[in-house]
N, C-alpha and C positions, 0 to 999 in steps of 0.2 A: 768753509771756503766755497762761494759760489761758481761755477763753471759757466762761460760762454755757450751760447747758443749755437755759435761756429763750431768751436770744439766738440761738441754731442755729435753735429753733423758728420764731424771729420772721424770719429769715434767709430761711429755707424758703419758707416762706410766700409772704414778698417775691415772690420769685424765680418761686413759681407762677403767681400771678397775672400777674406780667409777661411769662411765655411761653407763656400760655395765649390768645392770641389769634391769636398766630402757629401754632401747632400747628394749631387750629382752621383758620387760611386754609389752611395744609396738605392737613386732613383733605378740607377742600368740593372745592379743586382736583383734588384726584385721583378724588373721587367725580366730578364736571362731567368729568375725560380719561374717566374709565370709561364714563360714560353716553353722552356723544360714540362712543366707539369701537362703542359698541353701536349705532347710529343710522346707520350708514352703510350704501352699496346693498348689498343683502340678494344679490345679483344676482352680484356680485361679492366678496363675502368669504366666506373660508374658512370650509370648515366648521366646525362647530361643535362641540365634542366630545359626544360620546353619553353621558356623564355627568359634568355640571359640577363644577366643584372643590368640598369640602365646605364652603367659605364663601368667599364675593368680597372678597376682601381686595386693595387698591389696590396696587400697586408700588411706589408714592410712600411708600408707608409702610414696605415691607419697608427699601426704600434710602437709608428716613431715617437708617440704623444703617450698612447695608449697604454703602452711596455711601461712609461714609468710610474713606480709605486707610490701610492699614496696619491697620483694624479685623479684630480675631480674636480667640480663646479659648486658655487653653491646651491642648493636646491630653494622652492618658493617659501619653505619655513625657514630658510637661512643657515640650515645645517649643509655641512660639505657633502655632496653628493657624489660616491667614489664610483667611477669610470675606468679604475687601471684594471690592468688584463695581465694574466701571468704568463708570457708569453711560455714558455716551458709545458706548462703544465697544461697552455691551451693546444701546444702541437700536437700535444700525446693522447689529444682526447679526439673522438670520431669526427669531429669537424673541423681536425686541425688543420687539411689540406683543402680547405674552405675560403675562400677568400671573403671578407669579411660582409662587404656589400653586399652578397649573394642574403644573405639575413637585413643586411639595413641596407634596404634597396631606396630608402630617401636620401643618402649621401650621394653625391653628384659629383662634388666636388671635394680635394684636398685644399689646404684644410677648409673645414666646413664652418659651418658659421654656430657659434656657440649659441645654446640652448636646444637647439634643433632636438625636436619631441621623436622619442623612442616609436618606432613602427616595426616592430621585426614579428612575423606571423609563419611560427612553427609547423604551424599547418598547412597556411598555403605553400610554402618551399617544400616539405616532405611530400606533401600529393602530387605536386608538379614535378620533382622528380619520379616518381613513381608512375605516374602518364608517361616520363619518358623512355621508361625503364621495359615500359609492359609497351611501347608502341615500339621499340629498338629489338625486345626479344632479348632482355637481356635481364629478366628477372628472377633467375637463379642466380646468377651473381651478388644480384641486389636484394635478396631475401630477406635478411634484417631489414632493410626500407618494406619492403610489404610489412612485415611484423609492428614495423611502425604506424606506417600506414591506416591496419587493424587497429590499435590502440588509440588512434586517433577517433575513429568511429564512435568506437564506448567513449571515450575523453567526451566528446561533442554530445553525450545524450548525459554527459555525468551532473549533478550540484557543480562542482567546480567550473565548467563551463558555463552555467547564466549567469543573469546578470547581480553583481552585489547589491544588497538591499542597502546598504552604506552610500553606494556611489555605480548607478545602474547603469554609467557610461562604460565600467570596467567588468571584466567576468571578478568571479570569486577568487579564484586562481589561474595562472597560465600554467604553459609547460615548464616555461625556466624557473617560476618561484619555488619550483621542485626541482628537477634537475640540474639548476644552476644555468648559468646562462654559456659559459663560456667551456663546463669544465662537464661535458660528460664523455663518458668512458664508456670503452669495448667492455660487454658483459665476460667477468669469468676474471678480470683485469686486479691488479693489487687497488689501483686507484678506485676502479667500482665499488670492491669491499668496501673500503673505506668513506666513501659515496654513503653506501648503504645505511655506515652507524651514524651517519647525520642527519641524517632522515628525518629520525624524530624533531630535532631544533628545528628544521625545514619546516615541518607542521606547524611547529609551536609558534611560530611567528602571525600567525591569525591565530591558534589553537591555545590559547596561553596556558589556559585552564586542565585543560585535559594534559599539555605537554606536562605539567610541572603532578599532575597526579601519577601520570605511566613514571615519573621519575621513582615514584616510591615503590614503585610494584616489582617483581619477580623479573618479569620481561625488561623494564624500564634500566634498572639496576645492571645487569647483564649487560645490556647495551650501550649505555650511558656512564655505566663506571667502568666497566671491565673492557670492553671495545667488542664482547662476542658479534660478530656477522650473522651468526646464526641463529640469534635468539630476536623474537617476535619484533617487529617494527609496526609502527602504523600500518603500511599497508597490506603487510602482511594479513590483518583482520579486515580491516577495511577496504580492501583490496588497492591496486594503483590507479588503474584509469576509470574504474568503473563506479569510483565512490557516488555515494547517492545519501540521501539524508536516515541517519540512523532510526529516526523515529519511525521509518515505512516498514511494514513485513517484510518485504522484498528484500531488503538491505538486512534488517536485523534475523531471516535467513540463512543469507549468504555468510554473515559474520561468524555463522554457528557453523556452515560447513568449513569454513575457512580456519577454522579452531583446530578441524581434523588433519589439515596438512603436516601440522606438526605432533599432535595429539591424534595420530590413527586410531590406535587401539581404544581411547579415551570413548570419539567418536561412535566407533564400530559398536563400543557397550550399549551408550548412548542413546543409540537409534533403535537398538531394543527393549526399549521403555517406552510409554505412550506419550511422556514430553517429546521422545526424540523423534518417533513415529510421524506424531501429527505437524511436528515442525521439518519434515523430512518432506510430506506433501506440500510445503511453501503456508502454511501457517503460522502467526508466532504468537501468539496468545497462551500455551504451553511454557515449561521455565526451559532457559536456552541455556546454555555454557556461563554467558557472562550475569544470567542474573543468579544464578546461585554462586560462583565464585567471583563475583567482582570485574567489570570491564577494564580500568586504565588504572584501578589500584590492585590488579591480583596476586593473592598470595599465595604462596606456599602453603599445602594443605595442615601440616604442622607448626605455623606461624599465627599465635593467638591472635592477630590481629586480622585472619582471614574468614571472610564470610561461612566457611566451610568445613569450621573449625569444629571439633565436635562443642566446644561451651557456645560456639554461636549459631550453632546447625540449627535450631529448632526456630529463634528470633527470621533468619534466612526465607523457613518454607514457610514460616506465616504471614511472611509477604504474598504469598498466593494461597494457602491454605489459613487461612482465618481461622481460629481456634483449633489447630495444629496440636494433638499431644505431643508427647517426649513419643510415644513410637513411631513418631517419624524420622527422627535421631539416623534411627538403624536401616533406614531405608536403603540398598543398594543401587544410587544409579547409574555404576558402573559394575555391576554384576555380571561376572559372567560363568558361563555352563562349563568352562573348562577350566575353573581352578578349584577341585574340590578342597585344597587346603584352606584357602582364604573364603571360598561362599559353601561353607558343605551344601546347605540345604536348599541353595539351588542346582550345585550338582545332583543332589540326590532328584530332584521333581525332574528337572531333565532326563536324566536315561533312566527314571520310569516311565516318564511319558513315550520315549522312546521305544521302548522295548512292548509298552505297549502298542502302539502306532505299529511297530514292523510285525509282531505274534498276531494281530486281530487280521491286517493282511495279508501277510502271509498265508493262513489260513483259508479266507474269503476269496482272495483273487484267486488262489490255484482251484476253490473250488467250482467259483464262475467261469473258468479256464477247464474243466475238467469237462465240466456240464455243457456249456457252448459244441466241445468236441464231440459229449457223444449224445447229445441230442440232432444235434446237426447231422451224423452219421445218421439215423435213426431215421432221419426224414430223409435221407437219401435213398435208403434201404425201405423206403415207403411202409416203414413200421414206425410212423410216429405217434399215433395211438389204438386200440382195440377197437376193433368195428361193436356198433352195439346190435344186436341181437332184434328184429323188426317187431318182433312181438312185445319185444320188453316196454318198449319208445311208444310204438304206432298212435296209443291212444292220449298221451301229450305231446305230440310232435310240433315245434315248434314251440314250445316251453322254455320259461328260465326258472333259475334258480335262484332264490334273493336269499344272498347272503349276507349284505347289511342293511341294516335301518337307517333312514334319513338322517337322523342322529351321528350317526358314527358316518355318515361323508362329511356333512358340517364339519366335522370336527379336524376330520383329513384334511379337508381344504386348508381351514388354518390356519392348523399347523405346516401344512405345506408353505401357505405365502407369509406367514411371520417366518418361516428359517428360512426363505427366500430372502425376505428382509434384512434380518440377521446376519446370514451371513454377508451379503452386500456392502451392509455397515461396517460389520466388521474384517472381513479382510478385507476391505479397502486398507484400513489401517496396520491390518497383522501384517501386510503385504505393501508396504507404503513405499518401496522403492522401485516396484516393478511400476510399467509405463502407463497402465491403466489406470492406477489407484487413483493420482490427481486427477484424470478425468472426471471420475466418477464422483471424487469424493465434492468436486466442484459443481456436479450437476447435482449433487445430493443437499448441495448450499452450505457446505464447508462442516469440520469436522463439529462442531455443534449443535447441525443440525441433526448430521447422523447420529450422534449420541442421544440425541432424541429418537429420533427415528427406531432407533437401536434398540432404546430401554423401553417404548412402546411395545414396540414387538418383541421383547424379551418377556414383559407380562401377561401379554396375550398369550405367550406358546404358555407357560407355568401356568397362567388359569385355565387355559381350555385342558391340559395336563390334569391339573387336581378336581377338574371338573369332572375329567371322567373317570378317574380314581374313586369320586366320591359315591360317583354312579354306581360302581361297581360293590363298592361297600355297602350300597343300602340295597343293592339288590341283593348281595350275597346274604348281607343280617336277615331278609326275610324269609329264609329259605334255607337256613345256616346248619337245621340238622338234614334236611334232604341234601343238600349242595355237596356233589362229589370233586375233593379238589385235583384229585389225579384223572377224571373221569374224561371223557372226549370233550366235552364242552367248555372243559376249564385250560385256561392258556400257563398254567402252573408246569412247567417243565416236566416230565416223567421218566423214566426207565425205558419209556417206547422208544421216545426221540432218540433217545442212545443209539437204540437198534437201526432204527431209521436213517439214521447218519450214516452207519458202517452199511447199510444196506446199498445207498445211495451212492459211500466207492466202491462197490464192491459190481453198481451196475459201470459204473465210468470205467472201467477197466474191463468189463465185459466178463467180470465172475459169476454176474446174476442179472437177474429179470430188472425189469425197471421196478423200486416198491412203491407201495400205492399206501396213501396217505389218509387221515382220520379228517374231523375238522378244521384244524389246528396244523400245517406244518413244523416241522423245526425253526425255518429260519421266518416263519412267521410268527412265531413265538419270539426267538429272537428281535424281529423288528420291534414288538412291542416291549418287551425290558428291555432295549439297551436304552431308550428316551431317562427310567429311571436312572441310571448311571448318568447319561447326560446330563440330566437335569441337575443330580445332585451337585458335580463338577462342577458345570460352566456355570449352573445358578448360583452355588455358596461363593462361587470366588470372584463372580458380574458382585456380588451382593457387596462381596468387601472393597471393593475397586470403586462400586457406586457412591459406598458412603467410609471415605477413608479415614472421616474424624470417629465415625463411632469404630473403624477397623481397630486404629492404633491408640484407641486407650485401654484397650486390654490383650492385643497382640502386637510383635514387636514386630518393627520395618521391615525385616526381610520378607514377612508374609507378603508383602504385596507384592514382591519380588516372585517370590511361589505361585499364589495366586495368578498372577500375569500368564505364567508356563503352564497351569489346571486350564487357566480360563482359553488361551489360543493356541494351546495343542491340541486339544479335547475337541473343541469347536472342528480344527483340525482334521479329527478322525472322523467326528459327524457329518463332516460334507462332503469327505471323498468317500465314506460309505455308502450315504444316502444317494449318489450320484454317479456310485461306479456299483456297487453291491445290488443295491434295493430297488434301481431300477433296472439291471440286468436280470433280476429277478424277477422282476413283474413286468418288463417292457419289450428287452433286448434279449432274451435266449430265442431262440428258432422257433419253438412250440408258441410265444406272445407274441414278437414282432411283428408291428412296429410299437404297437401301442393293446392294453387292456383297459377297459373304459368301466371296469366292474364298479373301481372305487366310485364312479360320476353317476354310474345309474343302478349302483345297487345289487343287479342282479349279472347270470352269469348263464351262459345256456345251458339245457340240463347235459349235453354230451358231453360237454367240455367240464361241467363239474364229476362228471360219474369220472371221467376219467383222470382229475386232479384230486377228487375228493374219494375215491371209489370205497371206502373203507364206511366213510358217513353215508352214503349214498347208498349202498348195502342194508345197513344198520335203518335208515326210513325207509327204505320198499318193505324190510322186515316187516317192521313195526306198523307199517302203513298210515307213516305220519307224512310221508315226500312228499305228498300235494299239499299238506298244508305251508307248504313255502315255495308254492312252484305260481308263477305267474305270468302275465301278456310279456311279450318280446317289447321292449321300451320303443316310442314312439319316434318315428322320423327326426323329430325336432328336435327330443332329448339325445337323442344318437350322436345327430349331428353338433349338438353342441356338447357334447361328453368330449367329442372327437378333438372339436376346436379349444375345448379348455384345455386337454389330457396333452395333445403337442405344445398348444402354448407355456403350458408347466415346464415341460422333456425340454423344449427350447432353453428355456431360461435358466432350466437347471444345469443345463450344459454349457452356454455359455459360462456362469458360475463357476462353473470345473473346470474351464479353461483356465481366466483369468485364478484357479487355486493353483494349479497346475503348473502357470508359467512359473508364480511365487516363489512354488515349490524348487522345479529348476533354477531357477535366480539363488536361493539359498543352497543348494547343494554347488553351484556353482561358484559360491562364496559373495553373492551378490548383499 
């Protein structure tokens, strides 16, 4: 049946007039919410933005269209492009007293004209209010907008933010294609949670690939089947505004700390191993969390299909260890010092090393502690040493005494600036969270080069070591039936030093004379064997750490677990002795201070030997062998540069001690 053309008109009509009053109660109500909203304490509402929408247009009206479901346009491929808004579920979210324009500030006008291109710029609305907030004084209120604000910053330096390589007129991501556009929620909120678990489909919508593998994984699962909140989301790894392209160190870093938020303990192991260490200084060349367990497929460590599996452990590290035995299997790297049930044999290397660290100082310091006080007393008391006799002296006056050969300073030196080295290298590392380590390990040209650096001067100190081991032994074989091994000449420990020790507290406490010494002190004796222990330590277990393929084919993984606790405990006790012991002993007690220049130039004066040495010193006037090692007082120039080497060592050695020392406190502080 066809209708007239009249008719439609008259139809029309009707129909206006009968929904023209209802429109109208519309229109008033939403003006009446607006002006209400405007009237409220000034005192307590947010600020204001610094330049209003281009026209007040109610919400009431946008949602007259808007509110209904299923409402949309079609888009340029022809598919329905959906527009509707929940009106509910948009009150209840942080922009719900938002009037709609305030975001799509090119609507002008009701109704607006169809197709009209999306413009809404989350950024510039949240900084302008934020200018209004910080200009009004009123941003404690508005705290969350700062918070915003900040995240915006990192957003703007993020991947997500440039331009897509698809289509460079658009960024990679916006704010809304993550948080939705219409529907985000107060943090802490039922609807937030729930926010939360969609997250990952949010990714997945550019992330196809990666979304549909975290489906299968441990995390994925959790989230995606079960609804946990609590269990790992994309950004939780990737973090939220600050993601950046996985392939950079910087990022695949971050994602390794970001592991520890949820996996503390995991982490804290972690970082005491040298993958964790050197990835700790912002390196990642080392194995991180997700390359031994799997990134967006991770499993359960009891789930055969997880990289970390014991039947798949070994395939795993030969991703970075090429011809990997089976004793890598047992490697722990997550070992730790405090479960002797589950790691005996790292509890056990630990509180030995322990117990030795705290007995060797113990000892040393109370006895540089003893000796400081009553030498120092001693030079107050202007009895700091015996006058010598003028007749004894008169006729070498001005004399020294050459106690070593050019040989054995050589040798000093070296070994002084390869453990210089050494240690530099390596506690940068053993120490890799304290503030200094990435400086340095960056000036060093990152952890590879150090480990060069490192293993150079690891074989310099063990050859110039065996060098003079060797020395000794072809001297001794030539002379092997005269050579007295307990005799003053020999650094072979005796029954004297005994004496000489108890003699020594026995002046520190003011029981007895100060004793006077042979060639050889005690703890110059000591100086030279503890190198032997050192060496043996921190070389045999540098030796297995150097080469891990020939470690683990005939010892199992947790050695290098052991190993690690020999090699940087040891190391350890070598540099705070060398740097609190050995040069309080030769530099810093009262009778040296500031500095002894013997090791630089050899000799020593004869007063100052009679009175350190007086036992030897005795023994050649005897024999009247003293002049044959008495010689010229060392020249201006060698003095002067004895002088300038000997502090520039003291310098450097101390700074050293510092940067072990803060490490030190950082770890007892649980750092």
């Amino acid at each position: 049946m066809r209708v007239s053309r009249t008719a439609v008109w008259i139809l029309t009509g009707v129909l206006c007039l009968a929904t023209a009053p209802f429109l109208w109660t519309a229109f008033v109500n939403a003006a009446d919410t607006t002006a209400a909203a405007v009237k409220t304490d000034k005192a307590s509402a947010p600020a204001k933005e610094a330049e209003p929408a281009a026209i007040q247009i109610p919400s009431e009206l946008c949602l007259g269209c808007h509110a209904n479901p299923g409402f949309g346009v079609p888009g340029p491929d022809g598919k329905m492009r959906p527009l509707d808004v929940n009106k509910d579920k948009f009150e209840k979210s942080v922009h719900g007293k938002r009037l709609c324009v305030e975001c799509h500030r090119n609507i002008t006008e009701i109704p607006h004209k169809p197709g009209i291109e999306v413009r809404v710029s989350c950024v510039e609305c949240h900084e302008r209010l934020w200018a209004a907030a910080v200009k009004e004084s009123k941003t404690q209120q508005n705290a969350r907008l700062g918070v915003v604000v900040e995240q915006i910053k990192h957003y703007m330096k993020s991947i997500h933010a440039r331009p897509s390589r698809a289509d460079q007129s658009r960024t990679n991501a916006t704010c809304y294609n993550c948080h939705e556009a219409h529907y985000v929620y107060p943090k802490g909120s039922a609807e937030r949670t729930q926010w939360r678990v969609s997250v990952p489909n949010a990714c997945g919508k550019c992330h196809a690939k990666e979304r549909e593998q975290y489906a299968t994984s441990v995390h994925g699962k959790a989230v995606l089947e079960q609804g946990n909140p609590y269990a790992a989301i994309c950004a939780d790894c990737h973090t939220t505004h600050d993601v950046e392209d996985p392939a950079k160190d910087a990022t695949r870093v971050a994602i390794t700390r970001n592991c520890g938020n949820c996996h503390t303990e995991s982490l804290k192991t972690y970082t005491e191993t040298y993958h964790g260490q050197v990835n700790w200084l912002g390196y990642a060349h080392t194995a991180k969390c997700f390359d031994c367990h799997g990134s967006h497929t991770v499993q359960r460590v009891d789930n055969p299909n997880s990289t970390v599996h014991p039947d798949n452990r070994l395939r795993t590290c030969q991703k970075c260890h090429t011809g990997a035995t089976k004793g890598f299997v047992t490697f722990e790297p997550h070992g730790t010092t405090h479960d002797f049930g589950r790691y005996p044999y790292i509890w056990i290397a630990s509180k030995f090393m322990l117990q030795l660290l705290v007995g060797t100082f113990a000892f040393f310091w109370t006895h540089s502690a003893l000796w400081f006080y009553r030498e120092y007393k001693d030079r107050q008391e202007r009895r700091t040493r015996p006058h010598v006799a003028a007749d004894a002296v008169e006729a070498i006056k001005g004399k020294y005494y050459r106690r070593f050969p050019l040989i054995w300073r050589i040798a000093h030196l070296t070994f002084a600036l390869s453990l210089m080295l050494l240690t530099l290298t390596g506690m940068s590392v053993f120490y890799s969270k304290t503030a200094w380590a990435p400086v340095i390990m960056n000036a060093l040209g990152g952890p590879i080069a150090a480990a060069y650096i490192h293993r150079v001067s690891a074989v310099i100190f063990v050859s110039v070591f065996f060098a003079q081991l060797v020395y000794f032994v072809i001297r001794i074989a030539k002379n092997w039936r005269e050579f007295d091994w307990f005799g003053p000449n020999s650094l072979v420990p005796r029954l004297q030093d005994l004496w000489d020790i108890m003699a020594m507290f026995k002046w520190f406490f003011g029981m007895g004379p100060r004793p006077v010494f042979d060639r050889w002190t005690y703890w110059e004796k000591f100086d030279y064997w503890a190198p032997f222990w050192g060496v043996t330590i921190i070389g045999v277990s540098g030796v297995m750490l150097w080469f891990p393929n020939a470690t683990a084919s005939f010892l199992p993984g947790w050695a290098f677990n052991v190993a690690t606790i020999f090699h940087g405990e040891e190391a350890l006790l070598a540099v705070l002795f060398l740097f609190t012991v050995h040069f309080f002993n030769n530099h810093f007690r009262p009778d040296k201070f500031p500095l002894d220049t013997v090791m630089f130039t050899g000799a020593v004066p004869l007063e100052e030997f009679r009175h350190e040495h007086t036992v030897e010193y005795n023994r050649l006037v005897k024999t009247g062998e003293l002049e044959k090692y008495l010689v010229d007082a060392p020249s201006a120039p060698m003095t002067r540069g004895s002088k300038i080497l000997g502090f520039t060592l003291i310098f450097f050695g101390l700074v050293l001690l510092a940067f072990v020392l803060i490490g030190v406190l950082g770890d007892l502080n649980g750092g």
